[in-house]
SENU-949881 format. One line per 8 residues: number of its first residue (from 1); for each residue y, z, x of C-alpha. Coordinates in nm, 3 decimals, padded with zeros to 5 digits. Layout:
REM SENU-949881
NUM> Y Z X ~ ...
This chain:
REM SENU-949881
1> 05.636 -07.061 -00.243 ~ 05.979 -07.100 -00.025 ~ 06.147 -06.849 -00.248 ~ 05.806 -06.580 -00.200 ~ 05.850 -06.668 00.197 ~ 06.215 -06.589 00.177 ~ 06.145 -06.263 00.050 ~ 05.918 -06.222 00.275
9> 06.116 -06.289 00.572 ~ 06.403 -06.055 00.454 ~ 06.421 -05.729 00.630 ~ 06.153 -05.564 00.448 ~ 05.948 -05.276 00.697 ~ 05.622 -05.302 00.807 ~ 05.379 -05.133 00.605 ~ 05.189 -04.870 00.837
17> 04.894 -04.908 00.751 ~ 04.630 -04.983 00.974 ~ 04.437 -05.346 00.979 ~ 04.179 -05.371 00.693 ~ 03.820 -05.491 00.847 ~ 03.588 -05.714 00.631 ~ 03.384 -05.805 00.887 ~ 03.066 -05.674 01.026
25> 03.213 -05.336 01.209 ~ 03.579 -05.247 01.063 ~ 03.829 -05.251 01.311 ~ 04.205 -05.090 01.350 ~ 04.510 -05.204 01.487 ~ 04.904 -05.203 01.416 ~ 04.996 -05.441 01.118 ~ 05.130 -05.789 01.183
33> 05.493 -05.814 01.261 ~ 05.718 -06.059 01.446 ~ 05.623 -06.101 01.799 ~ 05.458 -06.413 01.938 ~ 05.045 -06.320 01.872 ~ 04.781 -06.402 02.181 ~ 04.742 -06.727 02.008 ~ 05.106 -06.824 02.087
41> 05.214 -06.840 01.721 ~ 05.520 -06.679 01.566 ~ 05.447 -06.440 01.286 ~ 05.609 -06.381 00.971 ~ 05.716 -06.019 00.827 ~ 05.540 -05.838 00.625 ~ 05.560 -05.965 00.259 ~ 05.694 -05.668 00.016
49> 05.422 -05.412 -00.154 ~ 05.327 -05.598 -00.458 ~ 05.315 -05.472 -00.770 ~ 05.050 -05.457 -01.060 ~ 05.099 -05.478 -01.435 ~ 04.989 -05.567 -01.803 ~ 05.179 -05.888 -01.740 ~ 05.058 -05.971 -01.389
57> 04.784 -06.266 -01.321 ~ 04.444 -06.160 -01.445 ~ 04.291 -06.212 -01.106 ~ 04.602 -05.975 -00.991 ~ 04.420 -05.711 -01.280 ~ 04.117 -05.792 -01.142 ~ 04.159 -05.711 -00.801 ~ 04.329 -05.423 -00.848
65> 04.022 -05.261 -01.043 ~ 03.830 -05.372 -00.749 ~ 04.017 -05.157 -00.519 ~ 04.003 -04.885 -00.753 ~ 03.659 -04.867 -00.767 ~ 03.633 -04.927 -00.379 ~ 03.836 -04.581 -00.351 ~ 03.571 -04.378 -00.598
73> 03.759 -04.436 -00.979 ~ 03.530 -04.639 -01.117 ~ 03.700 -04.932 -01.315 ~ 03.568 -05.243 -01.515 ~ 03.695 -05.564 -01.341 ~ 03.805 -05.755 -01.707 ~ 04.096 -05.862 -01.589 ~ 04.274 -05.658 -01.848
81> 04.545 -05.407 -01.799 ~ 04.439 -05.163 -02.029 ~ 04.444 -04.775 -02.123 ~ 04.091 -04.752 -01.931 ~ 04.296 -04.924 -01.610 ~ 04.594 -04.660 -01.675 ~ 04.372 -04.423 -01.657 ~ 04.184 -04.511 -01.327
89> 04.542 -04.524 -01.152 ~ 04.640 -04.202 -01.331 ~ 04.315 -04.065 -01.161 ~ 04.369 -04.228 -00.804 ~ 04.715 -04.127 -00.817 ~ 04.643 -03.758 -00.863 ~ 04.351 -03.798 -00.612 ~ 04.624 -03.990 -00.335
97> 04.900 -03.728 -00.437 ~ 05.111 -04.037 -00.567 ~ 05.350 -04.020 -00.811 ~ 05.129 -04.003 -01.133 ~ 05.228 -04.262 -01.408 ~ 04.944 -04.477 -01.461 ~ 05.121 -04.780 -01.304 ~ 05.043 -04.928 -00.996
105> 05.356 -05.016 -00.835 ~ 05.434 -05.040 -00.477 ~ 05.341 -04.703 -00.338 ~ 05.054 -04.690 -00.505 ~ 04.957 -05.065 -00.408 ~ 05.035 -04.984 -00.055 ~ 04.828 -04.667 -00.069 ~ 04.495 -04.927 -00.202
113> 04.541 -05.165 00.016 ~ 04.560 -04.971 00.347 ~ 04.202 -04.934 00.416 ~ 03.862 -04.931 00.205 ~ 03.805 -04.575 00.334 ~ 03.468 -04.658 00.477 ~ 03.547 -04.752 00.855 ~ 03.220 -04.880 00.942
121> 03.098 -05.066 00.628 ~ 03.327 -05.256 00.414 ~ 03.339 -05.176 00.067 ~ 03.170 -05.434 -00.192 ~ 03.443 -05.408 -00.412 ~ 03.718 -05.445 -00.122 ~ 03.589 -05.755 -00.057 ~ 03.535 -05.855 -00.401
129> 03.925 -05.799 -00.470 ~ 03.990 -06.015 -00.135 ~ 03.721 -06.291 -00.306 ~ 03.915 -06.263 -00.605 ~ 04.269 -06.338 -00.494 ~ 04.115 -06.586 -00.256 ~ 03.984 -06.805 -00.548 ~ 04.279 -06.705 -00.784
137> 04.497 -06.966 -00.498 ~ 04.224 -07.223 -00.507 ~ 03.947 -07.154 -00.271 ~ 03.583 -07.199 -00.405 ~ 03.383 -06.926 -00.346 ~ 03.131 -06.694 -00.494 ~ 03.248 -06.305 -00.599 ~ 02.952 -06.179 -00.421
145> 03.142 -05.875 -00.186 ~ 02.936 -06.025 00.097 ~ 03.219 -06.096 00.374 ~ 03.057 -06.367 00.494 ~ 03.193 -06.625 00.739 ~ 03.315 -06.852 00.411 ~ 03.536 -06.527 00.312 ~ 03.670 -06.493 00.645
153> 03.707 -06.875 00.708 ~ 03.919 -06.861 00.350 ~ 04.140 -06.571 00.479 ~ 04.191 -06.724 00.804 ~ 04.349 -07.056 00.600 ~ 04.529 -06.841 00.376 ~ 04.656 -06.701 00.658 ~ 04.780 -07.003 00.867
161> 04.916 -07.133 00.532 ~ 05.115 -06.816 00.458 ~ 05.192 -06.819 00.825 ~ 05.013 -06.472 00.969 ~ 04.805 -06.383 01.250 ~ 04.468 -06.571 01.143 ~ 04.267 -06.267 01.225 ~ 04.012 -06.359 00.939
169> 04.060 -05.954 00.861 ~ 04.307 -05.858 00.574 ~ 04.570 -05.613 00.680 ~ 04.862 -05.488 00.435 ~ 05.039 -05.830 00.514 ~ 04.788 -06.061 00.394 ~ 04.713 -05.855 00.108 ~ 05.094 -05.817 -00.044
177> 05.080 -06.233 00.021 ~ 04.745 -06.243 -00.125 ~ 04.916 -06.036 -00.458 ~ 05.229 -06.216 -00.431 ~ 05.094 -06.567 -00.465 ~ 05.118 -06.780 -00.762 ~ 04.735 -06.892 -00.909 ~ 04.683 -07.247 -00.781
185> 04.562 -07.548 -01.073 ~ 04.240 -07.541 -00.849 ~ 04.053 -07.821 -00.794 ~ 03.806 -07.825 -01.173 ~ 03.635 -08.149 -01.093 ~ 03.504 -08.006 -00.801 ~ 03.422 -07.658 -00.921 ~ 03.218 -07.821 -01.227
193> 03.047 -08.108 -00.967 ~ 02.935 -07.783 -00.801 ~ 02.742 -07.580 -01.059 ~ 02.425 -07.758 -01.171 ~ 02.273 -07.432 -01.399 ~ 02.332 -07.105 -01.495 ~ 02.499 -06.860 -01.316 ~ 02.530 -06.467 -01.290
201> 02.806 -06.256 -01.378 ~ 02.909 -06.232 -01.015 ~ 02.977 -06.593 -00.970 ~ 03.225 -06.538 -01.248 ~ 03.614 -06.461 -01.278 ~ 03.805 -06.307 -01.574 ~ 04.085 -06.559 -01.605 ~ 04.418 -06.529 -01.849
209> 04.351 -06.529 -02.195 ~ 04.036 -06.332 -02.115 ~ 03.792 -06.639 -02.034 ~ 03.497 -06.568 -01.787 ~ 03.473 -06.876 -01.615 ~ 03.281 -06.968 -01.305 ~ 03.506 -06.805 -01.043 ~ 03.622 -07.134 -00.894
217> 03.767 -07.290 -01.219 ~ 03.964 -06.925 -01.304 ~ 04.286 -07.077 -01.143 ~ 04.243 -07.387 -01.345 ~ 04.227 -07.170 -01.658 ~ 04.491 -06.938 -01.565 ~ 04.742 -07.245 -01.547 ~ 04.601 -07.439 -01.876
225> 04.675 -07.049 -02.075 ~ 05.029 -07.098 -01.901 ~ 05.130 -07.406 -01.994 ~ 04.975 -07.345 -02.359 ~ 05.237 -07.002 -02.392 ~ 05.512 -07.208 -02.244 ~ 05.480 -07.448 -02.604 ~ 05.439 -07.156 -02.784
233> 05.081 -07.175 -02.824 ~ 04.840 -06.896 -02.726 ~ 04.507 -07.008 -02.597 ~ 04.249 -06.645 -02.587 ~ 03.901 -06.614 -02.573 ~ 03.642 -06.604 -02.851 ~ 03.338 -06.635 -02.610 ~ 03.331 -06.787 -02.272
241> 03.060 -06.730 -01.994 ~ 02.721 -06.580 -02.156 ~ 02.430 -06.472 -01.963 ~ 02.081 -06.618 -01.986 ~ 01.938 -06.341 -02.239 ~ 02.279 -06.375 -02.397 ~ 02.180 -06.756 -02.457 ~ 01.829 -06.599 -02.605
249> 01.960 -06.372 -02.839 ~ 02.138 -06.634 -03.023 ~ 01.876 -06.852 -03.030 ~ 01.663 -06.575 -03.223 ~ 01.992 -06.523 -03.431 ~ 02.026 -06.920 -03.510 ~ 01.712 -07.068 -03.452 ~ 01.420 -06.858 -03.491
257> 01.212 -06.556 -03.333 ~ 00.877 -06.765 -03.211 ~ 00.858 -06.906 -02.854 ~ 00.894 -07.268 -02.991 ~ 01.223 -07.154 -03.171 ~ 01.399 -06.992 -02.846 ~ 01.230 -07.213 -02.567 ~ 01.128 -07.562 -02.716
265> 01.354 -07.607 -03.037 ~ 01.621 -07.918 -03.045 ~ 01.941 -07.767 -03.062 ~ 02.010 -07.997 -03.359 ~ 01.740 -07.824 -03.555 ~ 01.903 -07.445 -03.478 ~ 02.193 -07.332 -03.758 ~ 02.446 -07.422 -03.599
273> 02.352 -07.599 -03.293 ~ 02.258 -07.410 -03.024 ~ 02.125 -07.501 -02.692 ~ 01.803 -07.383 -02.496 ~ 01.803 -07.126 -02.276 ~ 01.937 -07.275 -01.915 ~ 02.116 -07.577 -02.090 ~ 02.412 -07.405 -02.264
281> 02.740 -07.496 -02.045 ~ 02.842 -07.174 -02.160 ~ 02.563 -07.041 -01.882 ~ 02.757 -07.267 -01.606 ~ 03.076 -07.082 -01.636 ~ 03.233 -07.421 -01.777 ~ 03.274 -07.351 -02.104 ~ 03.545 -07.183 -02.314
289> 03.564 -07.141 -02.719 ~ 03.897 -07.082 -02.812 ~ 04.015 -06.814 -03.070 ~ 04.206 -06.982 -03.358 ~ 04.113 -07.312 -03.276 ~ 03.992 -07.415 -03.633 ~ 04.058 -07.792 -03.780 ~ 04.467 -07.812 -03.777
297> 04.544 -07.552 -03.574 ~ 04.812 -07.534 -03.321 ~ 04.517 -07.430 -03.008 ~ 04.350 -07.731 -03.125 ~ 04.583 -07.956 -03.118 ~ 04.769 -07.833 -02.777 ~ 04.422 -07.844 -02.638 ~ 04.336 -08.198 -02.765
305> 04.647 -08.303 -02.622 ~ 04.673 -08.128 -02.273 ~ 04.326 -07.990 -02.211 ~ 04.233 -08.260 -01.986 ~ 04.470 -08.227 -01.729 ~ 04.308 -07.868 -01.668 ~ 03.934 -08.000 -01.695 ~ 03.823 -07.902 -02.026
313> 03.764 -08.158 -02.322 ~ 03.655 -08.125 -02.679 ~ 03.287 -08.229 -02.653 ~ 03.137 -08.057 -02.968 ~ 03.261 -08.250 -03.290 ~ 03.176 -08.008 -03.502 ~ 03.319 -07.761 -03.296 ~ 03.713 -07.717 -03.305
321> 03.698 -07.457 -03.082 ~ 03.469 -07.562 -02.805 ~ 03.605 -07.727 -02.483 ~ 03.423 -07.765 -02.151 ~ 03.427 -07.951 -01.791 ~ 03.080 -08.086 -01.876 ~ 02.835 -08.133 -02.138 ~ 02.494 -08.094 -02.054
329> 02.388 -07.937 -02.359 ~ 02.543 -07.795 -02.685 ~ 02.583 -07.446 -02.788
């Protein structure tokens, strides 16, 4: 974090674009810059234009094709910098009259992240991206695009830790901080202790190694898939977060067509095991199964090993590849 502030205090210009409202009526003033605010506190200057790529943070991904939908190019938020995601910013880069090279560098970041384009209703998927970074440095909170006041009481303590005007509205400062900042460990204990059933898609996060995860334990992830790669071991998805008919379809597949089969069937009587609809931690959001993670293997071990630290244990003995926070039910 000191060496991101001392960039950030360097003499970098002021982006000029006007304050981003994500409240009930959007509002616009001049960007945050040095002076003493009303409030009597000194601000910071502005942090430089981030910068999006194939390597970035998967919430970084993820953000970004939440901003390009919020400007009219449709994108899927997977978290994955793909030829789809080239394309968008090819598209919103010949719609901006930006440089057109399918990567979204600083002028094309600074051109997203100057306003949502609707001045008197925020965007969904504006405030999804803000939701996104928010929980990508550790705040719990649900990917909903409804600004409420826990959004805006998140970006207001984002903002006094990053040291800008706590506004509670996300101008090009706080955004290029929001980008710039490393994903926090996250508090997992928590996130789990919170979640007591399934959940819907939008109360999920794509994290590194393309897990969907509740949204809350996505910077707990993110760091677990970085510590794996720096041992040389890759931790990546095989299946992660599944909806409730999701859940019902393999319960047809594994245990049987009739109402007893998908509704009332032990999970130990399914081949293999595989929990009722509404009991699967893989409905919670808490629950990963590893690719490669087979008897022996180097995921396995790593994640025997280290796994813990990040929330997730091996819970399913038969099972190499499953790890979760919590296990309510198998499957």
């Amino acid at each position: 974090m000191n060496a991101f502030r001392k960039a950030a205090a360097a003499a970098v210009p002021l982006l000029a674009a006007p304050l981003l409202a994500l409240g009930a009526q959007a509002a616009h003033a001049a960007p945050v810059d040095d002076s003493t605010s009303d409030s009597g506190q000194t601000q910071r200057a502005s942090a430089p234009t981030p910068s999006v790529s194939a390597r970035s943070d998967a919430s970084n991904i993820t953000a970004l094709q939440y901003l390009l939908s919020a400007w009219g190019v449709p994108t899927d938020a997977d978290g994955s910098y793909g030829p789809k995601t080239t394309e968008s910013v090819t598209t919103y880069q010949k719609k901006k009259g930006l440089q057109v090279d399918g990567s979204a560098g600083p002028e094309t970041m600074k051109s997203l992240t100057s306003t949502t384009g609707f001045p008197n209703s925020p965007n969904k998927n504006t405030t999804k991206a803000v939701q996104t970074l928010l929980s990508k440095v550790g705040y719990s909170l649900d990917i909903d695009g409804s600004f409420g006041p826990t959004t805006e009481k998140y970006v207001k303590a984002f903002q006094s830790k990053v040291g800008v005007s706590q506004t509670g509205k996300v101008d090009a400062t706080t955004w290029a901080y929001l980008f710039g900042a490393k994903a926090a460990v996250g508090d997992w204990k928590k996130c789990s202790d919170s979640i007591s059933g399934g959940i819907g898609k939008e109360r999920t996060g794509v994290a590194k190694g393309n897990f969907r995860v509740a949204s809350c334990l996505v910077p707990s992830v993110n760091a677990m898939v970085d510590a794996a790669a720096r041992d040389g071991v890759t931790l990546s998805s095989n299946s992660s977060w599944r909806s409730r008919d999701e859940q019902i379809a393999l319960r047809k597949k594994h245990c049987g067509t009739s109402e007893y089969a998908i509704y009332q069937m032990p999970a130990s009587s399914c081949s293999p095991n595989t929990a009722k609809p509404g009991t699967s931690i893989h409905e919670y959001g808490l629950a990963i199964d590893v690719k490669n993670s087979g008897w022996g293997s180097a995921a396995h071990k790593w994640l025997r090993a280290n796994g813990q630290k990040y929330g997730f244990k091996w819970t399913v003995s038969s099972e190499p590849w499953h790890f979760d926070t919590k296990q309510p039910a198998v499957g």
